[in-house]
N, CA, C and O atoms as a printed pandas DataFrame, in Angstrom:
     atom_number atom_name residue_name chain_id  residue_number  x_coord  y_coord  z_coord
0              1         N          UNK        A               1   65.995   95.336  -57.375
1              2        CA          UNK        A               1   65.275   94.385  -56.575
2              3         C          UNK        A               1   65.264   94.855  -55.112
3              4         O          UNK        A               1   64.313   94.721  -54.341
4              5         N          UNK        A               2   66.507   95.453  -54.817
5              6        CA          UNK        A               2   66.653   96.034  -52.989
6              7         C          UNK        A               2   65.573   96.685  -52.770
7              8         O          UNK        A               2   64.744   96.459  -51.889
8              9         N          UNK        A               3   65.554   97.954  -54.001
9             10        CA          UNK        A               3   64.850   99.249  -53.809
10            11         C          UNK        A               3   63.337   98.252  -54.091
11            12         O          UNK        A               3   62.709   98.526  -53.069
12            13         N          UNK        A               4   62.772   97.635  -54.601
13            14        CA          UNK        A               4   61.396   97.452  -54.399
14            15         C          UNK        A               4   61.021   96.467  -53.063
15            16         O          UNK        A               4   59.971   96.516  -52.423
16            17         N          UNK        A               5   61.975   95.715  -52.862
17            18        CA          UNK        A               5   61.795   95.162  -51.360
18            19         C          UNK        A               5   61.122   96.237  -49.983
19            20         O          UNK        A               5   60.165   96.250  -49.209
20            21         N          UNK        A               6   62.451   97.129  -50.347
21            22        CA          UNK        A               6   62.401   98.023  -49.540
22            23         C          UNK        A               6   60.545   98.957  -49.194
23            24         O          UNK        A               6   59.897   99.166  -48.169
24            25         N          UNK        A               7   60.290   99.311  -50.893
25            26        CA          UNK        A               7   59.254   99.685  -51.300
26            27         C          UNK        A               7   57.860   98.974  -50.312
27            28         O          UNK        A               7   56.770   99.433  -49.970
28            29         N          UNK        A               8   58.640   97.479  -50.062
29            30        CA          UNK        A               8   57.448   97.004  -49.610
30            31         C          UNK        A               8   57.116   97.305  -48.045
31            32         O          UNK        A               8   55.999   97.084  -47.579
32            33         N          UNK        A               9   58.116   97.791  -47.337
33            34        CA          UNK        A               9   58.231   98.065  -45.873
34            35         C          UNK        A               9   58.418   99.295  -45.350
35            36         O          UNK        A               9   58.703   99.688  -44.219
36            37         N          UNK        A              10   58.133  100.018  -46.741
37            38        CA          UNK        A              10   57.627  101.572  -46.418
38            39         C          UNK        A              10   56.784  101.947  -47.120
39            40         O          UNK        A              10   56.813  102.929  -47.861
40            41         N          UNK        A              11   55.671  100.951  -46.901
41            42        CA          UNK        A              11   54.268  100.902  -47.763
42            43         C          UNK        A              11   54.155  102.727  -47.030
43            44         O          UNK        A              11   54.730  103.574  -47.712
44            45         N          UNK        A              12   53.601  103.118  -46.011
45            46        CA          UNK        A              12   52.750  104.215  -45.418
46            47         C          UNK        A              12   53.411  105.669  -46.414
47            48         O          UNK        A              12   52.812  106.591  -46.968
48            49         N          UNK        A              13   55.149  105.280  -46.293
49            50        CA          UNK        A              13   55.861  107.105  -46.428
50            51         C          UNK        A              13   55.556  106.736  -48.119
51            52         O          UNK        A              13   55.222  107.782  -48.675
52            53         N          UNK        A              14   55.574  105.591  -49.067
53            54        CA          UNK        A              14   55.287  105.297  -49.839
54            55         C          UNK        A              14   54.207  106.363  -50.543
55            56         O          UNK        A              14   54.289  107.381  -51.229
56            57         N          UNK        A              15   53.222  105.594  -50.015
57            58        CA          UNK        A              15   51.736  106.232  -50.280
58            59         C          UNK        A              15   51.353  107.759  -49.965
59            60         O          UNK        A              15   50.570  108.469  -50.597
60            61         N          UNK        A              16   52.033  108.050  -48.935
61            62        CA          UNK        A              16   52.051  109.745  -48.488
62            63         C          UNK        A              16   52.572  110.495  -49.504
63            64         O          UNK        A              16   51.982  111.532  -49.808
64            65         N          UNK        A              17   53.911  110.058  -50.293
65            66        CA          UNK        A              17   54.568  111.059  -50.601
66            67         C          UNK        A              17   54.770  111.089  -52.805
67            68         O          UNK        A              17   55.121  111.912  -53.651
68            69         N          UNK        A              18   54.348  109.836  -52.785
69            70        CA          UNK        A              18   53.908  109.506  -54.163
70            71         C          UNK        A              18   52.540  109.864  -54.801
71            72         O          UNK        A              18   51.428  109.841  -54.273
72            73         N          UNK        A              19   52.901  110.207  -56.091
73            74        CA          UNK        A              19   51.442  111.020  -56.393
74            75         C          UNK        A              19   51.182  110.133  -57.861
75            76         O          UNK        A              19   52.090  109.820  -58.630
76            77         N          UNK        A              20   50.046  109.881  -58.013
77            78        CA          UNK        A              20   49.710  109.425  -58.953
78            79         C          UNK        A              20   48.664  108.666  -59.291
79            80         O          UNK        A              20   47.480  108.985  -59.176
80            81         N          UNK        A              21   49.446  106.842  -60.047
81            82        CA          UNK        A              21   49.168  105.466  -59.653
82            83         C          UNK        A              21   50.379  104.940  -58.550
83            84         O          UNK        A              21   50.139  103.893  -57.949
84            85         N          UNK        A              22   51.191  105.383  -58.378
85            86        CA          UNK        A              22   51.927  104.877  -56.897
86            87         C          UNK        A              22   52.805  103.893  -58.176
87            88         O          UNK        A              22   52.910  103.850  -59.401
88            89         N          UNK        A              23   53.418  103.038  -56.696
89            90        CA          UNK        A              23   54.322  101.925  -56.585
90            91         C          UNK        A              23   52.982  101.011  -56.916
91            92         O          UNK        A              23   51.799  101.298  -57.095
92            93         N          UNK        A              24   54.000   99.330  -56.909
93            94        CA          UNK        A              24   52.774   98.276  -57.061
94            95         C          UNK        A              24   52.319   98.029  -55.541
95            96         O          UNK        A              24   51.157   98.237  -55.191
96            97         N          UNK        A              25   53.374   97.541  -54.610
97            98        CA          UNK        A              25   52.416   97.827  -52.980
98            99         C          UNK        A              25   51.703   98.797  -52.642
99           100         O          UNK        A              25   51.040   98.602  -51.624
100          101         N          UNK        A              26   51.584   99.908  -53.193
101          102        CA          UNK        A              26   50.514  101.008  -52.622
102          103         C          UNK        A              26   49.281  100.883  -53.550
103          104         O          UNK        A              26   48.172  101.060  -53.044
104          105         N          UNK        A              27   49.395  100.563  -55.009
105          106        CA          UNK        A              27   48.363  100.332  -55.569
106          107         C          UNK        A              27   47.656   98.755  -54.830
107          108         O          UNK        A              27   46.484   98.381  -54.811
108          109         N          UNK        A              28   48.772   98.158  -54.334
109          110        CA          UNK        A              28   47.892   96.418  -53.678
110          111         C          UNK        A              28   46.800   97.055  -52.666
111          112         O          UNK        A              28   45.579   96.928  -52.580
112          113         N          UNK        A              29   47.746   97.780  -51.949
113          114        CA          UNK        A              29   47.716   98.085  -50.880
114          115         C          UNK        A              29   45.979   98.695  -50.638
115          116         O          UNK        A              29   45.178   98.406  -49.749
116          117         N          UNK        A              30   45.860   99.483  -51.639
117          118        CA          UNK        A              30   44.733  100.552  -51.636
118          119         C          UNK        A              30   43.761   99.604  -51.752
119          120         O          UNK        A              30   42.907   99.541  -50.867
120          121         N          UNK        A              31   43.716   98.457  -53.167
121          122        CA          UNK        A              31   43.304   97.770  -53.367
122          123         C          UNK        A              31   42.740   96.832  -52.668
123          124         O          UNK        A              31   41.519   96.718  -52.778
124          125         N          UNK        A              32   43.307   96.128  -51.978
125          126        CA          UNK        A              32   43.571   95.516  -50.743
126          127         C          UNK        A              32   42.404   96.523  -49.541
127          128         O          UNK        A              32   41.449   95.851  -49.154
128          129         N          UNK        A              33   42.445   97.616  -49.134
129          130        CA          UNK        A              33   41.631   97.799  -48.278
130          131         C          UNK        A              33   40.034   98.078  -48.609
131          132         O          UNK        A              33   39.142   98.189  -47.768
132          133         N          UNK        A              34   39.905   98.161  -49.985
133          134        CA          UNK        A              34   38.492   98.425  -50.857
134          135         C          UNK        A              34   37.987   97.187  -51.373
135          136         O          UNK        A              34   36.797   97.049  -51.089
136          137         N          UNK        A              35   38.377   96.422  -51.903
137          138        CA          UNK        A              35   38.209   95.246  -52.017
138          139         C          UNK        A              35   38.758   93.633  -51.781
139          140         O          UNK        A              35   39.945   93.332  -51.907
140          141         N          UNK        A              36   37.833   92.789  -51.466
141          142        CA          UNK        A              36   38.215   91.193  -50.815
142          143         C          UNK        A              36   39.312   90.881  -51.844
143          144         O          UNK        A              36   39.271   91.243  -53.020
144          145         N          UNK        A              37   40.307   90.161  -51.267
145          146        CA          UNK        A              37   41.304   89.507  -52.317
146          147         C          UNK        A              37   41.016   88.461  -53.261
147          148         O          UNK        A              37   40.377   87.508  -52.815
148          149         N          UNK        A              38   41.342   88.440  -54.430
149          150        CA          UNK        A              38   40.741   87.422  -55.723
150          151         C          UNK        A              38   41.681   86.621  -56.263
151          152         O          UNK        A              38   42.857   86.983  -56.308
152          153         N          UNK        A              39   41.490   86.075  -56.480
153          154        CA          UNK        A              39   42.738   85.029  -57.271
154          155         C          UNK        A              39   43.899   86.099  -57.955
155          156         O          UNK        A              39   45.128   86.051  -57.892
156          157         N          UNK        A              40   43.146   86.917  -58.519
157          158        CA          UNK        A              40   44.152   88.129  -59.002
158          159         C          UNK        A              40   45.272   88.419  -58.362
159          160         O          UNK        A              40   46.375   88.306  -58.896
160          161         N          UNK        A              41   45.049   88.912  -56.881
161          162        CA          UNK        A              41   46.442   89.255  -56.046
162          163         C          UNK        A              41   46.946   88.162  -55.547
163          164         O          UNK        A              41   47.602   88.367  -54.526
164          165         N          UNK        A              42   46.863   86.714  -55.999
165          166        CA          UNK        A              42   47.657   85.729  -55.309
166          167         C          UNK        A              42   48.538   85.507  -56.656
167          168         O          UNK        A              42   49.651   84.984  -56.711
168          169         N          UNK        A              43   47.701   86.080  -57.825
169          170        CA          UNK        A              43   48.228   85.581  -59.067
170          171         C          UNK        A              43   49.561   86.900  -59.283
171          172         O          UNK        A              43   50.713   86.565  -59.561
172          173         N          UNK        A              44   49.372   87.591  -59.198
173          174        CA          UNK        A              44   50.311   89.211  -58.689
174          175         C          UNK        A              44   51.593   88.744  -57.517
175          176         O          UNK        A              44   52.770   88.726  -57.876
176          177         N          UNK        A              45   51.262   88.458  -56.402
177          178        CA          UNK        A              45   52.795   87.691  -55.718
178          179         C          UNK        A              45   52.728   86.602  -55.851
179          180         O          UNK        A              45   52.327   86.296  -54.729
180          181         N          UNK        A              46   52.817   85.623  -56.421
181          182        CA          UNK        A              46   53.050   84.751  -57.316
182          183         C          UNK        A              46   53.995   84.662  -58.384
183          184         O          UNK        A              46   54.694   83.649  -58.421
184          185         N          UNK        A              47   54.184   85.796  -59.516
185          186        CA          UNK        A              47   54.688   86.292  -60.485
186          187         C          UNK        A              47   56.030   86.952  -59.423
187          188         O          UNK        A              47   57.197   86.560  -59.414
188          189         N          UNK        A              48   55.430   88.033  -58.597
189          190        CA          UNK        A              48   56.701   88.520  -58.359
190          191         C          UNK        A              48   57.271   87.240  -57.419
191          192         O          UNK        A              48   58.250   86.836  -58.046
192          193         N          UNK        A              49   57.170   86.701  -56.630
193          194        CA          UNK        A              49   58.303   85.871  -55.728
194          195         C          UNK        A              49   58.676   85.210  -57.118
195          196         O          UNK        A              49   59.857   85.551  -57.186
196          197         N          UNK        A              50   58.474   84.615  -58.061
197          198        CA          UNK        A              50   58.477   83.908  -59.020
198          199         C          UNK        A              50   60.095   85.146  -59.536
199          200         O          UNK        A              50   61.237   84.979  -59.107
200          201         N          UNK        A              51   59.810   85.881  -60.171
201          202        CA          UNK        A              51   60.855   86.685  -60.719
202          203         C          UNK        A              51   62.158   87.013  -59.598
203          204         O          UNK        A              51   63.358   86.799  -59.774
204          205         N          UNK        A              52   61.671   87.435  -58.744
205          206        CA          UNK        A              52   62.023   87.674  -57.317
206          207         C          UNK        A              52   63.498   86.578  -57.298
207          208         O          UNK        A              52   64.686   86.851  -57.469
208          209         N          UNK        A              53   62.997   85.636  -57.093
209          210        CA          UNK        A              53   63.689   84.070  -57.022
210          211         C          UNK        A              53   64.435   83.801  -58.124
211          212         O          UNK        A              53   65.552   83.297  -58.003
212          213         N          UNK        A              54   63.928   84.093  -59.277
213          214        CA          UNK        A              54   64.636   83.507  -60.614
214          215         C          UNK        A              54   66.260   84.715  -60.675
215          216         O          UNK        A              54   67.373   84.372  -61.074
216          217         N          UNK        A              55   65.885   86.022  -60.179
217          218        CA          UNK        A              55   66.805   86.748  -60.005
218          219         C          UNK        A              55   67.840   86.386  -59.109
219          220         O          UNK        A              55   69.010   86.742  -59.248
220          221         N          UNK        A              56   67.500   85.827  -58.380
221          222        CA          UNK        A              56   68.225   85.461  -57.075
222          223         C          UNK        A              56   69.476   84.771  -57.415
223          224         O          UNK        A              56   70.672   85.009  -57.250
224          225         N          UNK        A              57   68.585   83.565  -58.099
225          226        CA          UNK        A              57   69.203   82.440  -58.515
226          227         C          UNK        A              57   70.432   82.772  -59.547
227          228         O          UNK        A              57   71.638   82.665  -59.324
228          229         N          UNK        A              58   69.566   83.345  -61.116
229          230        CA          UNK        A              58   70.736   83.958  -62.239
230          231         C          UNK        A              58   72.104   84.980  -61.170
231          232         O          UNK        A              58   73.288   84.701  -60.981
232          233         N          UNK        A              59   71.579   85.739  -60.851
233          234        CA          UNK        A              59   72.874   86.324  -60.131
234          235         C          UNK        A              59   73.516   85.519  -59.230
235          236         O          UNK        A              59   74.676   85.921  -59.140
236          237         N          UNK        A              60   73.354   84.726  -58.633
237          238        CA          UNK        A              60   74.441   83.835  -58.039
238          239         C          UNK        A              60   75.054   82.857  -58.731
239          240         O          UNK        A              60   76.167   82.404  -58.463
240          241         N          UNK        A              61   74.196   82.445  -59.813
241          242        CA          UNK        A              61   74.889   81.125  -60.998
242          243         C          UNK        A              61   76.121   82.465  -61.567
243          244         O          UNK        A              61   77.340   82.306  -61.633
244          245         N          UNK        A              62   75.699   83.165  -61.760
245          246        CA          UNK        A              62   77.113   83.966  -62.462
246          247         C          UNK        A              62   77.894   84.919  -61.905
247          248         O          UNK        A              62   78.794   85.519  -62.493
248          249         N          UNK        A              63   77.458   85.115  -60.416
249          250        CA          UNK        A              63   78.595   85.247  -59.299
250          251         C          UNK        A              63   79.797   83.770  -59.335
251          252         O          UNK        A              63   81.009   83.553  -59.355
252          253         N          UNK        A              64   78.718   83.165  -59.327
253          254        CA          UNK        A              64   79.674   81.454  -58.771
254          255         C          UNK        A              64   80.582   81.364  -60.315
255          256         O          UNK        A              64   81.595   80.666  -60.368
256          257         N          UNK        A              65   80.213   81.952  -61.229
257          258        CA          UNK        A              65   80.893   81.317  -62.648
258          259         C          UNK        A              65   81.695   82.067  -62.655
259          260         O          UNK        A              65   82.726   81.657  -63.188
260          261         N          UNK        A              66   81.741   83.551  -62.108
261          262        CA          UNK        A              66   83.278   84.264  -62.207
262          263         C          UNK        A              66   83.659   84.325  -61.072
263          264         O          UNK        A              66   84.217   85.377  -60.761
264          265         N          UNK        A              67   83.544   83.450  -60.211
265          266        CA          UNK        A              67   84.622   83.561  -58.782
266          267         C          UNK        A              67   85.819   82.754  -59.382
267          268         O          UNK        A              67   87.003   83.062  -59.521
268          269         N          UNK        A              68   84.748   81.005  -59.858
269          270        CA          UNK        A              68   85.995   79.977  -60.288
270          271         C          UNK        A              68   86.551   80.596  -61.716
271          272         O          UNK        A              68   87.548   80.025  -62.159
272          273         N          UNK        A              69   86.160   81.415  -62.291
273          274        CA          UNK        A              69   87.293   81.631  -63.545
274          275         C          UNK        A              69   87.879   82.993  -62.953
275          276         O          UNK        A              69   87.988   83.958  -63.709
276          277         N          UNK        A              70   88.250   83.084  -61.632
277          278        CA          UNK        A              70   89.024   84.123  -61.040
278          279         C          UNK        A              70   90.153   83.442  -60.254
279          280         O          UNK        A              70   91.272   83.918  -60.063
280          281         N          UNK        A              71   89.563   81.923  -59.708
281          282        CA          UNK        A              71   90.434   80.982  -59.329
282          283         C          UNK        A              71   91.346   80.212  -60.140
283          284         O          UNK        A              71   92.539   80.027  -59.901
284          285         N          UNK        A              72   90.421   79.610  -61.501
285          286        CA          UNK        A              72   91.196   79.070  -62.229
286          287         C          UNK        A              72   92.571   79.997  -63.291
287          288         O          UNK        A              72   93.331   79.439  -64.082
288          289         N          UNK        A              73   92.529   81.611  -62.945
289          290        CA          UNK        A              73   93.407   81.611  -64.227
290          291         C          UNK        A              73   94.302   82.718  -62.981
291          292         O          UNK        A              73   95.364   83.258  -63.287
């Protein structure tokens, strides 16, 4: 999750140095400057903050579940 964050704030060295179809921000990205935005790319970060968040969340529910069974025993 770090490494694609990250991905997102080095859109430019991203796109320079990747060959292909890219990352998903450099493919937005390209996308994004060729064509108007469509329900599509709201529907695209949408999904990811969506996963993004749900990750967030599961890893701290089971950080928090083995701190207290580190306390309790």
């Amino acid at each position: 999750m770090f490494s694609f964050a990250i991905s997102w704030g080095e859109l430019i060295r991203t796109a320079f140095v990747s060959s292909g179809t890219g990352t998903l921000p450099v493919y937005l990205f390209a996308r994004l400057q060729t064509l108007a935005p469509t329900p599509e790319f709201y529907a695209v970060g949408t999904v990811i903050t969506t996963v993004a968040v749900f990750a967030v969340l599961v890893g701290g529910i089971l950080l928090t579940k083995q701190r207290k069974r580190l306390f309790l025993s």
